[in-house]
MDTraj code that builds the backbone (N, CA, C; nanometers):
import mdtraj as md
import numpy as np

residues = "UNK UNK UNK UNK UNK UNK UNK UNK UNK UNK UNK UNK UNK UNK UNK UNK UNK UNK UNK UNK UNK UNK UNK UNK UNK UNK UNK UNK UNK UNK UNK UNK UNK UNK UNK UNK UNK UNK UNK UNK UNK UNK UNK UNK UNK UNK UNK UNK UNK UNK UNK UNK UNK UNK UNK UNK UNK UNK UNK UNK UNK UNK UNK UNK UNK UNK UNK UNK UNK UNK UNK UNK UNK UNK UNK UNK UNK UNK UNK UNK UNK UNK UNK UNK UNK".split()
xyz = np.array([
    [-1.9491, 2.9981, -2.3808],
    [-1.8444, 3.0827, -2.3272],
    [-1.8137, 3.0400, -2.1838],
    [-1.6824, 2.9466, -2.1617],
    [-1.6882, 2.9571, -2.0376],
    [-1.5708, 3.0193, -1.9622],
    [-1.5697, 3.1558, -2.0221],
    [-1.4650, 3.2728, -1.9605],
    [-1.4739, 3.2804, -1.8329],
    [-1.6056, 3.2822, -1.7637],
    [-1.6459, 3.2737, -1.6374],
    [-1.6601, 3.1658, -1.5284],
    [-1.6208, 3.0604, -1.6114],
    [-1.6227, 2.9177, -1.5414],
    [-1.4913, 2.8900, -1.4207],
    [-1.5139, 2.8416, -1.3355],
    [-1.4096, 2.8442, -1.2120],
    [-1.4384, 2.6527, -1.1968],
    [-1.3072, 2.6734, -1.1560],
    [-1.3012, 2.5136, -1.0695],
    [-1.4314, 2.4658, -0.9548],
    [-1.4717, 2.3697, -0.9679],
    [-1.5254, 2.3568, -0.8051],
    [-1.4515, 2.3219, -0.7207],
    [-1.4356, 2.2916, -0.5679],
    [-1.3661, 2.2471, -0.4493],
    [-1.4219, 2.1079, -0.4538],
    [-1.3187, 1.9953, -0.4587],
    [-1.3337, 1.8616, -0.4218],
    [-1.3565, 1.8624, -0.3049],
    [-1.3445, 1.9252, -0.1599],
    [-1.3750, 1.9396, -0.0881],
    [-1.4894, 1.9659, -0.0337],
    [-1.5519, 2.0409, -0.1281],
    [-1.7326, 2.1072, -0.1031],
    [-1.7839, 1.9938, -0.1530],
    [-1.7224, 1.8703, -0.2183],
    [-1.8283, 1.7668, -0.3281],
    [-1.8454, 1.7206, -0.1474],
    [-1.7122, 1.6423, -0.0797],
    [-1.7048, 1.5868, 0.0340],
    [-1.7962, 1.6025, 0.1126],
    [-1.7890, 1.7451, 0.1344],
    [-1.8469, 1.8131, 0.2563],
    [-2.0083, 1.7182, 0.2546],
    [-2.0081, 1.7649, 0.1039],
    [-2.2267, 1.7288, 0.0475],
    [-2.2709, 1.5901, 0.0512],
    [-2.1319, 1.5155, 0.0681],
    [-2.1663, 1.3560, 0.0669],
    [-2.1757, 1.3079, -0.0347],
    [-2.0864, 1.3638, -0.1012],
    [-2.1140, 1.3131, -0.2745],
    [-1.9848, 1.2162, -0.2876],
    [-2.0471, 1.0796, -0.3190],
    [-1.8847, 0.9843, -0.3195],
    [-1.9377, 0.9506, -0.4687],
    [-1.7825, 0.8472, -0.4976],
    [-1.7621, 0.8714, -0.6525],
    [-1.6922, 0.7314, -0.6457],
    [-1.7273, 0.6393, -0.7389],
    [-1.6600, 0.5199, -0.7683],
    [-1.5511, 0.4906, -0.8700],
    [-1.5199, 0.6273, -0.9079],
    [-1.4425, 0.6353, -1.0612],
    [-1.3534, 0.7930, -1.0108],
    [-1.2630, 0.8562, -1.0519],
    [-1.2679, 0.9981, -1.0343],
    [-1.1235, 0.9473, -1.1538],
    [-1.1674, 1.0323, -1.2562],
    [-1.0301, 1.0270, -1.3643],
    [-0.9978, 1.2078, -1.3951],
    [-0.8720, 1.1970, -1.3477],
    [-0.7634, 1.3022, -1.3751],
    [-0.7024, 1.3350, -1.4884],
    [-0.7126, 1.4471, -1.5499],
    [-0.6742, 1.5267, -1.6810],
    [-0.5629, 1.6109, -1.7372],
    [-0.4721, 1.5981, -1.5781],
    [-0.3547, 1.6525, -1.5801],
    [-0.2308, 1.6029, -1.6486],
    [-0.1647, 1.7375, -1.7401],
    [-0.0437, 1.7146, -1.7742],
    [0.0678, 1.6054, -1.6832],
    [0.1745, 1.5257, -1.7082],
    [0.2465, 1.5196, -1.6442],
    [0.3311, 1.6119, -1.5344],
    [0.3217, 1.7045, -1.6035],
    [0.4321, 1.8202, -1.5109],
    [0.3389, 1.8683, -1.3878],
    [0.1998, 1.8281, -1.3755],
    [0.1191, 1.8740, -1.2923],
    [0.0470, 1.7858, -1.2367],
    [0.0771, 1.6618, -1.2303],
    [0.0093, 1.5636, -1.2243],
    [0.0192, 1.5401, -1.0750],
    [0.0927, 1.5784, -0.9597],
    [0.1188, 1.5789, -0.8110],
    [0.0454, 1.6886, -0.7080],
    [0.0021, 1.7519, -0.8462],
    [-0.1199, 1.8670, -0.8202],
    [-0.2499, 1.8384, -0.8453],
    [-0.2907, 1.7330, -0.9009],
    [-0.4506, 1.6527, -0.9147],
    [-0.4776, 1.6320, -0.7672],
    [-0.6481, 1.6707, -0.7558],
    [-0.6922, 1.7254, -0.6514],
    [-0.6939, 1.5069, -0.5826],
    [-0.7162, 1.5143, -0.4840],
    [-0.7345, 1.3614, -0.4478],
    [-0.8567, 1.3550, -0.3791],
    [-0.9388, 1.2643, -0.3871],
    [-1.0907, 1.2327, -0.3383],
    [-1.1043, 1.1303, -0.2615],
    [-1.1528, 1.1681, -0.0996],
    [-1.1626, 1.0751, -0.0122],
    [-1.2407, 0.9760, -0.0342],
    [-1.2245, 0.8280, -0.0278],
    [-1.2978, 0.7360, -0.0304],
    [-1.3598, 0.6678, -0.1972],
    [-1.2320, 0.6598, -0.2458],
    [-1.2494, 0.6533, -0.3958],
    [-1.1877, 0.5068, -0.4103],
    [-1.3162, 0.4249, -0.4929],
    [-1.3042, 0.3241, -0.5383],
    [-1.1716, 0.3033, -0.6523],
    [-1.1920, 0.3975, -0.7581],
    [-1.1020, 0.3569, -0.8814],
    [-1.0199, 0.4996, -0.9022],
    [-0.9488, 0.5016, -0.9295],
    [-0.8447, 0.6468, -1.0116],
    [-0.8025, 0.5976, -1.0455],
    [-0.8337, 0.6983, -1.1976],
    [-0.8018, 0.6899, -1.3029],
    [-0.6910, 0.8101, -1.3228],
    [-0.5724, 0.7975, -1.4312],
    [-0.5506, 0.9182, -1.4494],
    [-0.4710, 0.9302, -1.6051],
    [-0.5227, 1.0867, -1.7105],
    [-0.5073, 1.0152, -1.8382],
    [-0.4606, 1.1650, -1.8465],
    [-0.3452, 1.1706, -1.8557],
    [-0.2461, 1.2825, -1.8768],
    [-0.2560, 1.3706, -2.0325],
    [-0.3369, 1.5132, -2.0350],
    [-0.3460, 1.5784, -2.1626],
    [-0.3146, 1.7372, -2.1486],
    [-0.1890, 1.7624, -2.2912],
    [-0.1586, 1.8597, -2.2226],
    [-0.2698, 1.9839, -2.1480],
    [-0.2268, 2.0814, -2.0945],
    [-0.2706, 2.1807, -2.0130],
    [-0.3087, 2.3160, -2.1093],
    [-0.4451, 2.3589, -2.1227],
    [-0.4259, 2.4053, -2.2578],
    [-0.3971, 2.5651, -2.1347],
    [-0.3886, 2.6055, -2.0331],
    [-0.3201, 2.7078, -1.9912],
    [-0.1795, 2.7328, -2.0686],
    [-0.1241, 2.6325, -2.0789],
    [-0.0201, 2.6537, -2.1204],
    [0.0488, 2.6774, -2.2878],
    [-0.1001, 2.6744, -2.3549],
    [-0.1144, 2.7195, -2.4877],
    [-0.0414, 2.8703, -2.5443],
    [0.0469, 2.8979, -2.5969],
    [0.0442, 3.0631, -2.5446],
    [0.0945, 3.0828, -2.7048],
    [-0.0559, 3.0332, -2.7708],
    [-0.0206, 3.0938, -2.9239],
    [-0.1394, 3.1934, -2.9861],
    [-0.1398, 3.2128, -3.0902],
    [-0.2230, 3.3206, -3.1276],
    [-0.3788, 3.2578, -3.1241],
    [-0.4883, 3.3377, -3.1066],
    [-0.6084, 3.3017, -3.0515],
    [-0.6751, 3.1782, -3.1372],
    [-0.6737, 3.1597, -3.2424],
    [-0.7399, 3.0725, -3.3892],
    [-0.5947, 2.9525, -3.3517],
    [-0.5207, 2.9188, -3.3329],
    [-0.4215, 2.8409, -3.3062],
    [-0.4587, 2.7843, -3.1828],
    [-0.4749, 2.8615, -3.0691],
    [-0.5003, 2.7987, -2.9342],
    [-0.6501, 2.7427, -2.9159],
    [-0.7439, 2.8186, -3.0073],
    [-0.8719, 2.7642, -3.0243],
    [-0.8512, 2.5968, -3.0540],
    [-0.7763, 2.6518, -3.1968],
    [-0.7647, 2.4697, -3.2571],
    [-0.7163, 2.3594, -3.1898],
    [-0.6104, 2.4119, -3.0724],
    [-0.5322, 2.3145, -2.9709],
    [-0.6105, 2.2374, -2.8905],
    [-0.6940, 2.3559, -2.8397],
    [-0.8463, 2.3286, -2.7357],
    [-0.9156, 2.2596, -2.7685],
    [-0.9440, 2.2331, -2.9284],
    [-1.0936, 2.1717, -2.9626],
    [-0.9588, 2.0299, -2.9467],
    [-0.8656, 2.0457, -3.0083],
    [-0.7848, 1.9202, -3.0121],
    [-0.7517, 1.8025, -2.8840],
    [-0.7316, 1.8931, -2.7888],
    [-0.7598, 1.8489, -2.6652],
    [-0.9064, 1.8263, -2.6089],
    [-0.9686, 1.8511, -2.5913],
    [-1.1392, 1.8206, -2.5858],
    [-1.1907, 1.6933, -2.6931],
    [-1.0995, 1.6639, -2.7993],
    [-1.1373, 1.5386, -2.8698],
    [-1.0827, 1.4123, -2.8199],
    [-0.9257, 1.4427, -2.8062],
    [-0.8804, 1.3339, -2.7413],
    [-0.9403, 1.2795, -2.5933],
    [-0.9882, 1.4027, -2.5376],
    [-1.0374, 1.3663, -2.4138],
    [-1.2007, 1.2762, -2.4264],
    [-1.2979, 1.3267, -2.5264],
    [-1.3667, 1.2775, -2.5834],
    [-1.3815, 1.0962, -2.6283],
    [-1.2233, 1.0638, -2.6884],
    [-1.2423, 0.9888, -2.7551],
    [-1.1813, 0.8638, -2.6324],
    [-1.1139, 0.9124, -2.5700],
    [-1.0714, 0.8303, -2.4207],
    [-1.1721, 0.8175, -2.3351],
    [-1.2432, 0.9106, -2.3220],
    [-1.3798, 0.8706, -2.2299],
    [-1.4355, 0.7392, -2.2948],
    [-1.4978, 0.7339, -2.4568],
    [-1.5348, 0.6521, -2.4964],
    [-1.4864, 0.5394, -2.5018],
    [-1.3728, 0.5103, -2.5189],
    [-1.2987, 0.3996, -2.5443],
    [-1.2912, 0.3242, -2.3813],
    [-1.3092, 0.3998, -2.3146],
    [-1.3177, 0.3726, -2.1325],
    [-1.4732, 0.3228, -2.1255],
    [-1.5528, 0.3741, -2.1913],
    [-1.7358, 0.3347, -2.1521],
    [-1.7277, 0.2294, -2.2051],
    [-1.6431, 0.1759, -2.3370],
    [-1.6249, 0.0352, -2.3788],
    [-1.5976, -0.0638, -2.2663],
    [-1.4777, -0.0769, -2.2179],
    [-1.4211, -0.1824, -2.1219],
    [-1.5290, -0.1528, -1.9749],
    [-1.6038, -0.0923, -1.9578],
    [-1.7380, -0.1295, -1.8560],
    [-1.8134, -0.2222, -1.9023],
    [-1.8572, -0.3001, -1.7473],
    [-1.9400, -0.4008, -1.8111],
    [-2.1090, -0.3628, -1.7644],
])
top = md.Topology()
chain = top.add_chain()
for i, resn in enumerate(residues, 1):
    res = top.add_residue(resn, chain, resSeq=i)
    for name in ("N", "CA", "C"):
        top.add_atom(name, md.element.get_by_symbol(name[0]), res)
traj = md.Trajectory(xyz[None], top)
């Protein structure tokens, strides 16, 4: 259940000294000027899927959208751990 789950602040990663050689973005196109940006970043990535906020169908429908989106995102990660060497 992550009803309770909140964003973290890219900013608080900063603050902690946490750098990142990769940072890939999940945003829709229509929101894509709104992806947070990370100081001192080797690679960005960015792999545009819709926004399931913007799901606004009946609960068993938007479930199915979600898992649908969480696969594709799934299956792009993988296909990305491929082309690493």
């Amino acid at each position: 259940d992550l009803s309770k789950a909140k964003s973290d602040s890219v900013f608080e990663f900063f603050k902690e000294g946490r750098l990142y050689d990769y940072v890939i973005t999940v945003c829709d196109e229509t929101a894509a000027g709104q992806c947070p940006v990370f100081p001192g970043i080797t690679k960005r990535l960015h792999w545009p899927f819709m926004d399931p906020e913007a799901l606004s169908s009946a609960h068993q429908e938007k479930l199915e959208a979600l898992r649908d989106i969480r696969n594709q995102i799934r299956e792009k990660v993988r296909d990305w751990f491929k082309t690493l060497s």
